[in-house]
Phi, psi and omega in degrees: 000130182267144207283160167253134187206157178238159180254125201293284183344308186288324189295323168294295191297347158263344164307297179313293193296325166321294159329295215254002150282290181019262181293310161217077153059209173283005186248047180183114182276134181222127176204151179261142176098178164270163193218149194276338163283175130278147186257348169199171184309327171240121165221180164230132167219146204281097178238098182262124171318275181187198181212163183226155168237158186279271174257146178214133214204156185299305174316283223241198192212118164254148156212160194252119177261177191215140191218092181282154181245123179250104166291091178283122176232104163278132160220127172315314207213111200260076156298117179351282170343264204321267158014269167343286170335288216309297174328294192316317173310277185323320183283331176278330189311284192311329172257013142312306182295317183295346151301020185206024183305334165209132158282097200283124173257167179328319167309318186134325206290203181227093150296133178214151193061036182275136204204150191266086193288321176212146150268152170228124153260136192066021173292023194288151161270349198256141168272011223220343177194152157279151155223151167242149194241152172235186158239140188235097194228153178199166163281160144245095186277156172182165164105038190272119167265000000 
């Protein structure tokens, strides 16, 4: 007999990117994963890490996923002016996020207690870009019998 399952992951990873096309629009490229291009000067991508789990009972599952989030600003040279742009990004990313603390997905289910756990400024390896990165993380229950 074949199992019934929903794919959390996608659900989660099309909320986020929704929530964050939302917020800005056609001026920001959002894509999950690596892309063989860069596709513009700033973009954000979506890279989920893994999940854990909270609790588990014979019904359900809670388990807490993880996402990193990256902003890419190419610049050869990251100038105050720039510098400023970048800041300014990073405080609306967060109180995006913070406006979204739980989330309804395509299922019916809930992301909750979604939230940003950590920033890295300037964690780019490219001399060629800033980049800043967060961990993103929330609950889910699912797998309901």
């Amino acid at each position: 007999m074949a199992i019934s399952f929903e794919n959390n992951w996608k659900n989660i990873l099309d909320k986020l990117t929704s929530v964050l096309r939302d917020e800005y629009g056609s001026t920001m490229t959002i894509f999950t994963g690596e892309q063989d291009n860069t596709p513009s000067n700033q973009y954000i991508r979506l890279d989920p890490i893994g999940s854990s789990l909270i609790s588990y009972s014979s019904n359900s599952q809670n388990r807490e996923f993880e996402i990193i989030i990256s902003y890419v600003s190419a610049s050869a040279n990251v100038k105050k002016i720039a510098l400023e742009h970048i800041l300014r990004f990073t405080e609306r990313t967060k109180a995006v996020v913070q406006s979204n603390m739980s989330m309804v997905l395509s299922d019916g289910t809930r992301a909750i207690n979604c939230r940003l756990d950590s920033e890295d400024l300037d964690s780019g390896t490219s001399d060629n870009s800033y980049i800043v990165t967060w961990s993103w993380k929330c609950e889910h229950q699912s797998n309901f019998s």
